[in-house]
C-alpha positions as CSV (number, residue, x, y, z in Angstrom):
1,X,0.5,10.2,13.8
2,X,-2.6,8.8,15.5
3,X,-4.3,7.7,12.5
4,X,-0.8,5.5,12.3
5,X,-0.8,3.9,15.3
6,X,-4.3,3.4,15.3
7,X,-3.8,1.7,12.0
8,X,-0.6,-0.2,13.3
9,X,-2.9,-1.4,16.1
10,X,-6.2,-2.9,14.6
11,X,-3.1,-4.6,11.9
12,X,-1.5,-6.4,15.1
13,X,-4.9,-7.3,16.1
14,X,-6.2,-8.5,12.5
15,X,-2.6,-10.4,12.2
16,X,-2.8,-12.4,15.4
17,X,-6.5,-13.6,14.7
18,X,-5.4,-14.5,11.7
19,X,-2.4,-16.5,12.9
20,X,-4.5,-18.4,15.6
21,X,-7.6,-19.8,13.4
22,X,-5.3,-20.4,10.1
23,X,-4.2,-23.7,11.4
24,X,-7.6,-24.5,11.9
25,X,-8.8,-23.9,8.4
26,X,-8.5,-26.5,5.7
27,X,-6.4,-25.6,2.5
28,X,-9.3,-25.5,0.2
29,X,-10.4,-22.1,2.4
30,X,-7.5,-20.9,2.7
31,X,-7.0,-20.9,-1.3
32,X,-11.1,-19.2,-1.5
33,X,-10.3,-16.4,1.4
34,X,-6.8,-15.5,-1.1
35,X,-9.2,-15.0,-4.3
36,X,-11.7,-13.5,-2.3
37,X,-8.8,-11.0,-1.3
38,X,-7.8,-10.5,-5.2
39,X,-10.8,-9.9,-6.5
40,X,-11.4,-6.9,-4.1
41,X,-7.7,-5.5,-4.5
42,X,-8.5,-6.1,-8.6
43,X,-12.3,-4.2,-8.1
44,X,-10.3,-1.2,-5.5
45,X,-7.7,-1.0,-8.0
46,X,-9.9,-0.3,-10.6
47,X,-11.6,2.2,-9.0
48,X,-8.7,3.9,-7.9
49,X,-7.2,3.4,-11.4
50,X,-10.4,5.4,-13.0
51,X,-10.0,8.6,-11.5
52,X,-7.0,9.8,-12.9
53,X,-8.1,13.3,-15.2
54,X,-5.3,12.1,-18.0
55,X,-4.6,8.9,-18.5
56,X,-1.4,9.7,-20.3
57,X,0.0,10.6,-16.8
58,X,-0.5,6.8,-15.1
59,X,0.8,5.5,-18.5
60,X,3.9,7.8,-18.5
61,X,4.6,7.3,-14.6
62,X,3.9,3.6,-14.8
63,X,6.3,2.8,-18.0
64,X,9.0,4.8,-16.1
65,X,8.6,4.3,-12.7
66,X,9.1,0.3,-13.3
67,X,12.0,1.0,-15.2
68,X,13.7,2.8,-12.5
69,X,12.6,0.0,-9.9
70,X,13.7,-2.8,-12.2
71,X,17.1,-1.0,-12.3
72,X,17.4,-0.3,-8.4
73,X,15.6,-3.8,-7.9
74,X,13.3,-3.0,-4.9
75,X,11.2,-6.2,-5.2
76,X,14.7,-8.4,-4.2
77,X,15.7,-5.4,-1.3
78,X,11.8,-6.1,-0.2
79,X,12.4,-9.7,-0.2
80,X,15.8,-9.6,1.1
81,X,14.4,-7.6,4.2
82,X,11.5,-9.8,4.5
83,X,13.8,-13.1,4.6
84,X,16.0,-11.3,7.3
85,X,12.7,-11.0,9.4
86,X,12.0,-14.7,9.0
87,X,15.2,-15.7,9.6
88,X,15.4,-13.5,13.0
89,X,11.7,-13.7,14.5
90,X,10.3,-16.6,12.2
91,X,13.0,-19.3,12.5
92,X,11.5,-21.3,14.9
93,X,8.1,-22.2,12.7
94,X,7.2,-25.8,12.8
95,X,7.1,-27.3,9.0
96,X,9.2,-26.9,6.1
97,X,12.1,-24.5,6.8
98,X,11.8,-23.4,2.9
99,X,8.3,-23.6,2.9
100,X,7.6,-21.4,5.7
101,X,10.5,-18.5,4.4
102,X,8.5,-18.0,0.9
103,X,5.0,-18.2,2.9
104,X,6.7,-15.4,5.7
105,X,8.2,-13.4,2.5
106,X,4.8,-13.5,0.5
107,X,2.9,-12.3,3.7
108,X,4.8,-10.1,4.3
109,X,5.5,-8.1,0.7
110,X,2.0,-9.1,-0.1
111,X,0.0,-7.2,2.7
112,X,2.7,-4.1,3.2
113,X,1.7,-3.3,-0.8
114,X,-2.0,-3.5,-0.1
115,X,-1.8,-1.5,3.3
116,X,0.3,1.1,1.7
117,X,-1.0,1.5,-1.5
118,X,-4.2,3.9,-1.7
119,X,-5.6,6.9,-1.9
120,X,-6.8,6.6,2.4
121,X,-2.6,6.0,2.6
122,X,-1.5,9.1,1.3
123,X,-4.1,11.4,1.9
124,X,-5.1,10.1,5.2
125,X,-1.7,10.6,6.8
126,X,-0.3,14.0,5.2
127,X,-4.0,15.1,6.3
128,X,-3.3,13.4,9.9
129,X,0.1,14.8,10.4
130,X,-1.5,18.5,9.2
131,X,-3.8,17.6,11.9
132,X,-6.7,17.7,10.7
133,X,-10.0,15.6,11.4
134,X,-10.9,14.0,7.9
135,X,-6.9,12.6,8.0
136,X,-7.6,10.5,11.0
137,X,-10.9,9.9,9.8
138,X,-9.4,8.6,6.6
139,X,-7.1,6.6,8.7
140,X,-9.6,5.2,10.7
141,X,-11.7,3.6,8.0
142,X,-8.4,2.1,6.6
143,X,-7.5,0.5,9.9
144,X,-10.9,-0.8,10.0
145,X,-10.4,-2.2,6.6
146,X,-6.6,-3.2,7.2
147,X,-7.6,-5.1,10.4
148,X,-9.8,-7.3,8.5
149,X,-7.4,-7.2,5.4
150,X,-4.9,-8.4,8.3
151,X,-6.7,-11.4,9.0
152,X,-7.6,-13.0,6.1
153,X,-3.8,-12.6,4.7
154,X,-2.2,-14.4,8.1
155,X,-4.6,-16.9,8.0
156,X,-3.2,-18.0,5.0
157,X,0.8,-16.8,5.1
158,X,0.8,-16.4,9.0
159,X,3.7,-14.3,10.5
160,X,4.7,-12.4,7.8
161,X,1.7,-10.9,7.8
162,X,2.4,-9.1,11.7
163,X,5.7,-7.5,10.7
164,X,4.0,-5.2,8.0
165,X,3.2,-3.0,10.9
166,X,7.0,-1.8,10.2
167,X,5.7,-0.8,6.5
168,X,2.9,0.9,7.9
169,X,5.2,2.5,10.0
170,X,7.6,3.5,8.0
171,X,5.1,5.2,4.8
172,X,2.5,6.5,6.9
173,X,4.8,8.0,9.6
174,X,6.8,9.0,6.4
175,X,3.7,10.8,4.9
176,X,2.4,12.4,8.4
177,X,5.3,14.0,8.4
178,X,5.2,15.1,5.1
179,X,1.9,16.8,6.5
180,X,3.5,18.2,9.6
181,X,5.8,19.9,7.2
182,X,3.4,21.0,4.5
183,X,0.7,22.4,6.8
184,X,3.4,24.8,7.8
185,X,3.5,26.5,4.0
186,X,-0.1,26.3,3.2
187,X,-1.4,28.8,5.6
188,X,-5.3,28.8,4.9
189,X,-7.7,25.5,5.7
190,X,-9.0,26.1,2.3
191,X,-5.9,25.7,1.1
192,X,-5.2,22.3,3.4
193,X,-8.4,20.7,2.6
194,X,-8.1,21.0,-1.0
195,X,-5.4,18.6,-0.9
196,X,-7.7,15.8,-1.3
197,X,-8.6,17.5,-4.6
198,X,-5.1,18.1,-6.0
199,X,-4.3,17.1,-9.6
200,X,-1.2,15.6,-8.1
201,X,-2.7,13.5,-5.2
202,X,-5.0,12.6,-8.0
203,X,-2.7,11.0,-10.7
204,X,-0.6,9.1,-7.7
205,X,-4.0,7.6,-6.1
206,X,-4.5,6.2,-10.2
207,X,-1.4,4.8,-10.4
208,X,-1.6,3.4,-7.1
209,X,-4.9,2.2,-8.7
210,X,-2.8,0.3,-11.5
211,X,-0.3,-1.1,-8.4
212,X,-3.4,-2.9,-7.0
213,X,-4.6,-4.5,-9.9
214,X,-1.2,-5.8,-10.4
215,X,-1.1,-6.8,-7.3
216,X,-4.7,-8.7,-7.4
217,X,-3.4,-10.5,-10.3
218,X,-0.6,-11.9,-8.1
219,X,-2.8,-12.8,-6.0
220,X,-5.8,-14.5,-8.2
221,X,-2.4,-16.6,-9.8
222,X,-2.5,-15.0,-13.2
223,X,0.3,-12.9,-13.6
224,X,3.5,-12.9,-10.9
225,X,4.6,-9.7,-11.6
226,X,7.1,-7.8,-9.6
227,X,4.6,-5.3,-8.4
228,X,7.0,-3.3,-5.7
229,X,9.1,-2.5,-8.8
230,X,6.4,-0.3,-9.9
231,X,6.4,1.6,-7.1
232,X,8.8,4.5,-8.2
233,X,5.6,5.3,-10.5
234,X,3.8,6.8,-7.3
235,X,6.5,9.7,-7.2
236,X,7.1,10.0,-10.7
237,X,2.9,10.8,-11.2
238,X,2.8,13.7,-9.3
239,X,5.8,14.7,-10.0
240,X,5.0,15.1,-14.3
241,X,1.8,17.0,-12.9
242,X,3.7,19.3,-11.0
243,X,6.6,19.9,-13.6
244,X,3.9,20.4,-16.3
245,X,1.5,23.0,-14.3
246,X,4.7,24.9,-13.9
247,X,5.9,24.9,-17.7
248,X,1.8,25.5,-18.1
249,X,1.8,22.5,-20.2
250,X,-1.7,20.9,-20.7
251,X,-1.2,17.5,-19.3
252,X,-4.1,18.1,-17.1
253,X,-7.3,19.4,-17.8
254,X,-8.7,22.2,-15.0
């Protein structure tokens, strides 16, 4: 869990810088600094997107897992938790009243998709909660990255941005414990670091790949898609490769 609260740190840190110079920044920066961020998350995505070994599997995962978060409706529960935040720490904002709730809720759903979306997410903290070095390292470098991430989103939505620490919290402590559990069944370190390498980390870092590029859409203004409806996707990847290793079904090459 160190990794974590490192990461939970440097985005408290990144948030709060953020908050105190974006009133100081014209709009026309503001609006740069947000496609700036867009056209990373669209070049990470990508990246992310491109390693997947069968490209059938993100296809599969994606068409499916959006069905089943259009049907449970995540994106509105996301909101809906987001608008209880502003309306109990954020109420007080000077400005519009309905202005400042969709600039909290876009801060906030915005930045907990792109902290907790990556390959550093998932294999970071199940590494870090197995204990092992290269998790916290992994975590480390995302904190680094999240802190700056932090700043540049509450510049432009403000407080929002702050209470993704609970998102951070939540997934990564999630996943570390994951680890904790897992290191317990895999008894060799050859057997623990070759997580990085599994098929089925693999396929849920690609799709996580496609989530980002949805979400740098959303945030270049080209397409407002309800990216945390996807999210479903990131079980139901690793989930087809492990259901088709065991039927040895050759949906991934070796």
């Amino acid at each position: 869990m160190g990794g974590t609260l490192l990461n939970i740190i440097t985005v408290i840190i990144g948030s709060l810088i953020g908050m105190a110079i974006g009133n100081r920044l014209p709009e026309r920066i503001h609006s740069s600094v947000l496609t700036g961020l867009g056209l990373i998350t669209l070049v990470v995505g990508f990246q992310n997107a491109n390693l997947s070994g069968n490209i059938i599997i993100p296809l599969l995962a994606t068409v499916i897992g959006v069905i089943i978060g259009e049907w449970l409706r995540i994106d509105a529960a996301l909101e809906r938790f987001g608008a209880y935040l502003q309306r109990r720490f954020g109420s007080g904002q000077s400005g519009d009243a309905a202005s400042n709730r969709e600039r909290f809720i876009t801060g906030f759903v915005t930045a907990s998709l792109v902290f907790c979306v990556g390959p550093l997410t998932f294999v970071g903290a199940i590494q870090d909660g197995m204990g092992l070095a290269s998790g916290f390292q992994f975590l480390a470098i995302k904190s680094v990255l999240d802190g700056f991430a932090a700043m540049a989103f509450a510049s432009t939505f403000g407080l929002g941005v702050l209470f993704t620490v609970i998102t951070v919290l939540v997934v990564q402590g999630g996943l570390a414990v994951v680890g904790s559990v897992l290191v317990q069944v895999l008894a060799s370190p050859e057997m623990t670091n070759a997580l990085a390498q599994n098929a089925a980390i693999i396929e849920m870092t690609a799709v996580g790949g496609i989530l980002l590029m949805a979400l740098g859409f959303v945030l270049l203004d080209v397409k407002k898609s309800r990216v945390a409806n996807f999210l479903p996707a990131l079980l139901i990847a690793p989930l087809m490769v492990v259901i088709g290793q065991a039927l040895n079904i050759p949906i991934y090459p070796l």
